[in-house]
N, C-alpha and C positions, 0 to 999 in steps of 0.2 A: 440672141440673148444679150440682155446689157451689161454695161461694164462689171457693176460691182458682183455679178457671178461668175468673174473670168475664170477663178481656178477651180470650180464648180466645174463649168462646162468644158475644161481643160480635165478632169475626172471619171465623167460623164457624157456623154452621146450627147449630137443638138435635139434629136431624138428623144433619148431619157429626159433632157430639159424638159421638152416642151407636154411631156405627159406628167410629169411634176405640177410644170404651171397654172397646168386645166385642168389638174384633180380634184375635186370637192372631199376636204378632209375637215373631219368637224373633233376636236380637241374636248374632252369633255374635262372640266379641271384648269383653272391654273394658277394651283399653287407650285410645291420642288418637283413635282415631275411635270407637269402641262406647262406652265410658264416656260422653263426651259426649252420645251419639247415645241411649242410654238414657234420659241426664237430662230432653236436649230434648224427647223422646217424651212421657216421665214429664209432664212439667209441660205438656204441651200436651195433655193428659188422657187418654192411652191409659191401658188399664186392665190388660190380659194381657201383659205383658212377661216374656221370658224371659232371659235373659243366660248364654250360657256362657264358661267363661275359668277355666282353669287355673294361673295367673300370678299371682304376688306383688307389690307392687307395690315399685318402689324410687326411689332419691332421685332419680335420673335423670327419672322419670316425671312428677315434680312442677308441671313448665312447663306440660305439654301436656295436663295427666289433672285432673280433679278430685277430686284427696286433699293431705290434709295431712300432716304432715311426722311428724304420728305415726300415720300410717297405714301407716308403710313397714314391712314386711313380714308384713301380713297381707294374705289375699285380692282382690284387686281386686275382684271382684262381691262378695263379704261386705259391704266396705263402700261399693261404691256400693248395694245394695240397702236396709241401714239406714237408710242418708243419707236414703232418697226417702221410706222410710217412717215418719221423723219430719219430714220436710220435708211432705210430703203426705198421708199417709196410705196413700199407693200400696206395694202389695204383688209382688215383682218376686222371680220365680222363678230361685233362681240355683243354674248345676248348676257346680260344680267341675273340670272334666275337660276333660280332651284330642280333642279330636271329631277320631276318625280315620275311615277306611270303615269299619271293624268297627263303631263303637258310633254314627254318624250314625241310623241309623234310631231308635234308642232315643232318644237325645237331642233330636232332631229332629219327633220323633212330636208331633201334634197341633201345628204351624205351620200356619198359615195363609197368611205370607209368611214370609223367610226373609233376614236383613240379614246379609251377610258383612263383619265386619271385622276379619279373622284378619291375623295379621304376616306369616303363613308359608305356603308354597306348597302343602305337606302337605295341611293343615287348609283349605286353597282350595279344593285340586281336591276332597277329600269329602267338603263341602258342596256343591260346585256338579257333581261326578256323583250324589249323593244326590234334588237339588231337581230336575235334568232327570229323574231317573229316576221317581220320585213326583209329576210336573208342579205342582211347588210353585212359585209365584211367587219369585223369589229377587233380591236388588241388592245387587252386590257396591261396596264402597265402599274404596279406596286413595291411598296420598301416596307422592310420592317426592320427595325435594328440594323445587322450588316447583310439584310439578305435581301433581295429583291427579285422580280420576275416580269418576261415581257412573254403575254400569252395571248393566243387567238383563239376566238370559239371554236368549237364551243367546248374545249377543253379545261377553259377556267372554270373554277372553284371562287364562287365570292367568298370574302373574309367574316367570322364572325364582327358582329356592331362592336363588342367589349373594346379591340384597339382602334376604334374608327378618328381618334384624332392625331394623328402623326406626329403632330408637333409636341406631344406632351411623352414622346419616347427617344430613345439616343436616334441620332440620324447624321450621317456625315457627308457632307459636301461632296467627296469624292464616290459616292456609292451613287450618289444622285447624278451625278456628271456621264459618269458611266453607264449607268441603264439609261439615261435620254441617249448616248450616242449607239448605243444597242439598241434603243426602240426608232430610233431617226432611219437607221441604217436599213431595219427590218421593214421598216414603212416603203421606205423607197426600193426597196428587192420587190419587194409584193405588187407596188404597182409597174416598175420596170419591166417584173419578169415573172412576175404572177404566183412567188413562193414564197408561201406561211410558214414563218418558222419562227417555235418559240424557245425561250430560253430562260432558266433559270442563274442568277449570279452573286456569289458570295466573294463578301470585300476583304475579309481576311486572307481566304488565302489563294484571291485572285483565281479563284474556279468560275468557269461559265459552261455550263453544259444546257445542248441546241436540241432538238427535237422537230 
């Protein structure tokens, strides 16, 4: 393993590393949960990373997302992909596009698990009839106000369309921080040790209950 996952793999088995590194995980999203959720991946040594996300980034995004203030208006995965690969060296495959049911097979082709974290109900549901259909492992991950959830099929519930833009609702920093390292964490159990576990978690009053 190299250097800069030393306390990773001081964590972690050289074992667990190495099925990290050669898991094909495809990021659907990324804006406050996928962005992050890529980063965390990234630096905790996953090595196939895919990121889809069609979306620009803007001054809005700035609190929740990891970009800078001149990043705003190019690509969101353009530049979180850069970032990782002068940060790390890591190489993170990024498709620009709108994953509808028409073009999920193609985009989706060659995942091995399958991380939803789309804004919008659209891009929910054809990702998660695409992953039942192809029995692709899939965990969908969402915020709404102080509540959030990190779920696995096929027990999710997609969201009505009516709140599909997040950024135009309260959302705090620290709700976000916390469900990526709960969904980071539940990722790497799954593939480690091959256990689905979802969990719902509210920022108020610091409840998290697992399933």
């Amino acid at each position: 393993m190299t250097e800069q996952f030393f306390h990773e793999q001081l964590y972690r088995s050289t074992q667990q590393m190495a099925m990290l590194r050669d898991y094909p995980v495809t990021v659907c999203g990324a804006g406050a949960l996928g962005a992050n959720l890529v980063e965390t991946l990234a630096r905790s040594g996953y090595g196939k990373l895919k990121v889809i996300d069609c979306d620009r980034i803007e001054t809005r995004n700035l609190s929740t997302q990891p970009y800078y203030r001149s990043d705003v208006g190019a690509y969101k995965g353009k530049i979180l992909t850069n970032m990782l690969y002068r940060a790390l060296g890591t190489t993170v495959d990024f498709m620009p596009k709108q994953l509808t049911a028409t073009n999920a097979q193609s985009l989706l082709r060659g995942s091995s698990l399958v991380i939803d974290a789309f804004d919008n109900s659209v891009s929910r549901q054809a990702v998660k009839d695409y992953c039942l259909k192809q029995d692709i492992p899939c965990l969908h991950a969402g915020l709404a106000a102080e509540y959030a959830e990190v779920v696995w099929e096929p027990a999710y519930q997609v969201p009505s369309a009516t709140h599909d833009d997040i950024c135009d609702y309260p959302l705090a920093r620290n709700l976000v921080l916390l469900t990526v390292a709960i969904a980071s964490e539940t990722i790497t159990r799954f593939i480690t040790e091959g256990r689905q576990q979802s969990c719902t978690i509210t920022l108020r009053d610091f409840v998290i209950h697992t399933s």
